[in-house]
N, C-alpha and C positions, 0 to 999 in steps of 0.2 A: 952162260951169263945172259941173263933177260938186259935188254935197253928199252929203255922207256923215255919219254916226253912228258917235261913236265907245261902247261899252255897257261902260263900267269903265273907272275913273281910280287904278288902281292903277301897280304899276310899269311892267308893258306895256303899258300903257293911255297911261302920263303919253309912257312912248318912242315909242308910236304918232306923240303931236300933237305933240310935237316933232320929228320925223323930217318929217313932212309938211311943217312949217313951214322948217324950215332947207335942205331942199331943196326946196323948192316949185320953183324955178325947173327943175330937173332931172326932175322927176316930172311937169309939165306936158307936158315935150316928149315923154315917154314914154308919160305916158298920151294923145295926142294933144289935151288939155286940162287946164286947170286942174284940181285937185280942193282944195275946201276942207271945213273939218269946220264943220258947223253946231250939232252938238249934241255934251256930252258928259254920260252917263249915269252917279250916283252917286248913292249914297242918303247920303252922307259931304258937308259944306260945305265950300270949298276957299278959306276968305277971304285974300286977297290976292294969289290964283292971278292969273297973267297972264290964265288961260283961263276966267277967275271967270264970265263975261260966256256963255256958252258951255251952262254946267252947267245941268240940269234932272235931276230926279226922278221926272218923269215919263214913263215909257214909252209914252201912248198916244200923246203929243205927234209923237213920231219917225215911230210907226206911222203916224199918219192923217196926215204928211207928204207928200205925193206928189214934192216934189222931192229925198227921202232917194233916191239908186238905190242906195248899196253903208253895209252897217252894217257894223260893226268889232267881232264879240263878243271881248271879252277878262275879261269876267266870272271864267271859269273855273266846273267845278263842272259837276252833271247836272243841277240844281235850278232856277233862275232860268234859267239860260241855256241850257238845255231851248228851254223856254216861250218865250223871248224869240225864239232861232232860228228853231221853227217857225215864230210868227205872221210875223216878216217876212219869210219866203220867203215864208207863204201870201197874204202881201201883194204878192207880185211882187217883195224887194227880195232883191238880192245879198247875199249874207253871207259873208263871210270870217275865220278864227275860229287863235287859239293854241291852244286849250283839247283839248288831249291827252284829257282825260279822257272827253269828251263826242262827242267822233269815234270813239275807239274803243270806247263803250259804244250809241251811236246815230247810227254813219255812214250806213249801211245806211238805215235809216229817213230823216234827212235830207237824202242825197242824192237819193234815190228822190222825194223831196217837192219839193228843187229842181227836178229834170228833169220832172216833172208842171207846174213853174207855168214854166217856161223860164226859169230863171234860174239862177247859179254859188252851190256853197256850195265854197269854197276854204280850205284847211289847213294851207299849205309848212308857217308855223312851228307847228305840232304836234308835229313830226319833228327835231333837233337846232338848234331854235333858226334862227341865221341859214345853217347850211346847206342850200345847194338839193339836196334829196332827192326830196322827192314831186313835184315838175313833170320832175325826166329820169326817173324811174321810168316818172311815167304815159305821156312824150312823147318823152326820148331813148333811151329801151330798150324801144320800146312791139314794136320787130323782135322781141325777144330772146324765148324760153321761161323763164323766171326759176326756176330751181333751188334756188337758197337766198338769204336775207341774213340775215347776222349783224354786231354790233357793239357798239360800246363806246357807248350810247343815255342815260348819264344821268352828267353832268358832275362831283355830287356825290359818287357813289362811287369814280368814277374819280380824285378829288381827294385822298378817303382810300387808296384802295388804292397811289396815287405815293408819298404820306407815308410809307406803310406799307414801302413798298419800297424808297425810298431812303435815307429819314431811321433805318429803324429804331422807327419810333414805332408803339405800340400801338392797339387800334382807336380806342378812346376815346379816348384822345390825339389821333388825328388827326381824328376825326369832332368835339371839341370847335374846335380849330383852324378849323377849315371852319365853323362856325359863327359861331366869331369874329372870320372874313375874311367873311363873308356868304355864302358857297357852298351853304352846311346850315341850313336854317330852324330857328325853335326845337323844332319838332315835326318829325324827320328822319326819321319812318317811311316816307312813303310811296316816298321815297330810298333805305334803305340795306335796306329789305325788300322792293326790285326792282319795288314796283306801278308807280311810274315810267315805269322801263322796259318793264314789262310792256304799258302802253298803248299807248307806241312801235311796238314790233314788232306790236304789234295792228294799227295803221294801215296799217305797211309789207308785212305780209303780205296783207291784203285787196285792198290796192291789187296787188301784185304778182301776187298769184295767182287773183283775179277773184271774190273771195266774201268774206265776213265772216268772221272770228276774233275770236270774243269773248272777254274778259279772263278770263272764268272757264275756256275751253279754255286757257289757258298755264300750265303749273306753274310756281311762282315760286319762286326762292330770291335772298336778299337776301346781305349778305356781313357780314353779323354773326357768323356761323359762322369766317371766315377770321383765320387769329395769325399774331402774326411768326414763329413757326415754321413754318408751311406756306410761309410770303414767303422762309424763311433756304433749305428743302430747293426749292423748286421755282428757285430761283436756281440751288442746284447742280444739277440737271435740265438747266439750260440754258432756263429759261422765267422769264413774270412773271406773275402772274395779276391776271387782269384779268373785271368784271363784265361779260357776253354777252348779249345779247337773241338769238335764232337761230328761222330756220324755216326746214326742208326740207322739201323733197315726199318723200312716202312715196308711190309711185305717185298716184293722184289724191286721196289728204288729203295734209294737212299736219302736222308735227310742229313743234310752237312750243312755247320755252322758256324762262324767265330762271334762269341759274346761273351760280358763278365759274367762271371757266376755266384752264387754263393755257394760256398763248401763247408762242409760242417765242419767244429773244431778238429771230430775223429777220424774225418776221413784222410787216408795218406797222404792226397795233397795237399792236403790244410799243411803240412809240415816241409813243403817243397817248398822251402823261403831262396831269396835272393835270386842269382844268376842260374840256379836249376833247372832243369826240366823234368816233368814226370808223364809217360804217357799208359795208360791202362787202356787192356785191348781185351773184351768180353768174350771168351769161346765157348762154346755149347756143352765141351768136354771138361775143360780145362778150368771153366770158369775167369775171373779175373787176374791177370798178370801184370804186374807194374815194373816196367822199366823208367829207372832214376839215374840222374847224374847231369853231368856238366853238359847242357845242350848248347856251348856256341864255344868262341875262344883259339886261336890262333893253333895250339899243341890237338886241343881234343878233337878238332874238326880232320887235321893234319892226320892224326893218329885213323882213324874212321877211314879217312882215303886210301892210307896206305895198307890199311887192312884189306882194300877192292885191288888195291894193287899185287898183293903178296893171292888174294884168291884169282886174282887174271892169271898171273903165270902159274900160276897151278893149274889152270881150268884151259891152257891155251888150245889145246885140243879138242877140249869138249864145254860145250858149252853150257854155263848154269841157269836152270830155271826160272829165271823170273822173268813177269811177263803177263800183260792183260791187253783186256777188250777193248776197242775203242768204245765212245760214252755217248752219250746223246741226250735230247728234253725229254727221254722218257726214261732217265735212269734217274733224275733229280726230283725230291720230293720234299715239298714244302715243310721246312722247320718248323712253324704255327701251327704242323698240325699235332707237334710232339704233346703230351702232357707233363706237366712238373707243378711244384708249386710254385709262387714268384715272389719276388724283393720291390714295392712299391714305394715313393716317396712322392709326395702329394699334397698341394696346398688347398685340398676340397677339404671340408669336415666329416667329422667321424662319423656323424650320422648319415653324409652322403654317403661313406665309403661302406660303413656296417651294413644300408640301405642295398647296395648295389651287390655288394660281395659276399654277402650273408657274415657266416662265423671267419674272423680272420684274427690272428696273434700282432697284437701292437708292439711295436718293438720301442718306440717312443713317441712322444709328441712336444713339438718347440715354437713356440708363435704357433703361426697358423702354419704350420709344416706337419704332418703326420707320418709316421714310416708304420710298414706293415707286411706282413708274409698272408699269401691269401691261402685257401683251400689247394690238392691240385686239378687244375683245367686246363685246357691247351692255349695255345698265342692266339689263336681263333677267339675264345672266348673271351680271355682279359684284354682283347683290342675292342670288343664289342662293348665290353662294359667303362672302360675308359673314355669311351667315345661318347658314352652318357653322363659326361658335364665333370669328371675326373681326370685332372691333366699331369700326368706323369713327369716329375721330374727326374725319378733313376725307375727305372724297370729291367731287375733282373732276374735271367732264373735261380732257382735252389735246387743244385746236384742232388740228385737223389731220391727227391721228392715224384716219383712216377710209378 
């Protein structure tokens, strides 16, 4: 019988020990034994919890456990569950973690620290929740040369921008909505101003391209910026815009980004509506793969953990491969210098715009509001010609367009 720690009894903490519990019999045979939870970690009292029996406060308890082999961080946060991570790796135990925030700001560091004391620190659900991403990244496309991946990485925006598209409804409008469906916490910044996401693609590009991308190499744009008027012309465009995490190789850096996009009506994403997530990862062999599903939510996040859990005790002996370079200012490479075509909105005249931009597709005109998809160019060039007396009220790119 495996014992494990579970460290936070929040909402993916409480779907962890439930998960385990209701399929114990199934996760037995998988993991080629039982796993039960011995401890669950909270500085909060849980009276009349079923799991009341369970709960302690104290973390040295778990640590100087020797029969703990696999902990369950779901804390969340850089602060506690820092701390907590490294000592039980340095203690020899398994740790397998949701916490986005903490892998992409100190993977590099705790992996490196795992593989020194021979033991897994495992992530899946980091990455969209109960979609498996990060085990075929590391282990089914491990053939491939990974060229880009980009995707729709954070459920809440992608929840507003559907409302927004189809309903008609205003940012605020729908970002309140999503709030009061539970999608949108009461503080929706680090959602709808892309840090989210931006952690996401942090993870997926490290893992992919073999070094660390730190959050502060991603420029972020969140979709605050985006009206039903950019939703009404990029419709007539023939696209829907949707919020992108993306990294391509610029020979050997990498260019990482979070920005709105437009996406054509055809492309898969275009049809990743609601609380979804879709991430497509480009291989040299393989070509494009898109993984889809439920990227956040209390069971699918739960379900994702437990799956690092049933692979720890299987792997207690031997340790799995995943695992990269530390990063530095010469692995980051300027977004601007990508090419695409772009999503313009603009109170200059058509003649400034046709003047400046040469041949571009209008997409409409309202007052003295102009919207328009230009040629493709890079971020280099449509900031230079912006700059000559064209002032940008939405600037996005168009997937695809390169």
């Amino acid at each position: 019988m495996a014992e494990i720690a579970v460290l936070g009894f929040g909402v993916v903490g409480s779907g962890v020990v439930e998960v385990l519990e209701k399929n114990s019999g199934m996760i037995a045979r998988n993991a080629g034994q039982g796993v039960r939870v011995k401890y669950i970690l909270d500085v909060r009292d849980f009276p009349g919890s079923p799991y009341e029996s369970l709960l302690t406060k104290d973390f040295e308890t778990i640590l100087g456990d020797p029969d703990i082999s696999v902990v369950a961080e779901v804390i969340g946060g850089v602060g506690v569950a820092r701390e907590f991570t490294r000592r039980c790796l340095e203690a020899g135990k398994n740790v397998v973690t949701s916490n986005k925030e903490l892998v992409a700001t100190h993977g590099y560091e705790l992996l490196k620290l795992a593989r020194e004391k021979g033991v897994n620190y495992l992530f899946e659900a980091s990455v969209g929740g109960g979609i498996p991403v990060i085990r075929p990244l590391a282990q089914c496309m491990a053939a491939n040369i990974i060229t880009e991946i980009y995707g729709i990485l954070n459920g809440t925006t992608n929840y507003i921008l559907s409302e927004m598209s189809k309903n008609g409804a205003g940012f605020s409008e729908a970002l309140l909505d999503a709030q009061q469906k539970g999608y949108a916490e009461f503080d929706p910044t680090a959602d709808i101003e892309g840090h989210d996401a931006c952690r996401k693609i942090c993870i997926l590009s490290s893992l992919a391209f073999g070094r660390h991308i730190y959050p502060n190499q991603v420029p972020t744009e969140g979709i605050t910026g985006v009206t039903t008027d950019d939703m009404h012309y990029a419709s007539l465009l023939g696209y829907k815009i949707k919020l992108l995490g993306r990294a391509r190789t610029i020979g050997d850096k990498v260019a990482a980004y979070i920005a709105p996009h437009l996406v054509g009506a055809d492309h898969l994403l275009a049809g990743v509506e609601g609380v979804l997530n879709g991430v497509v990862v480009r291989g040299n062999a393989v070509g494009n793969v898109l993984f889809c599903g439920a990227g956040a939510g209390k069971m699918p996040t739960a379900s994702a953990v437990v799956a690092d859990i049933i692979d720890s005790v299987k792997h207690l002996y031997a340790r799995k491969w995943i695992s990269w370079d530390d990063g530095g200012e010469d692995l980051a490479a300027d977004p601007m210098q990508l090419e695409s075509a772009w999503y313009i909105r603009t109170n200059a005249t058509r003649e400034k715009v046709e003047r400046e931009f040469g041949e571009v597709i209008i997409a409409g005109e309202a007052g003295s509001v102009i919207a328009f998809k230009t040629a493709v160019m890079s971020g280099k060039i449509v900031s230079d010609l912006l700059g000559r007396g064209i002032p940008a009220l939405s600037l996005f790119r168009v997937l695809g367009d390169y």
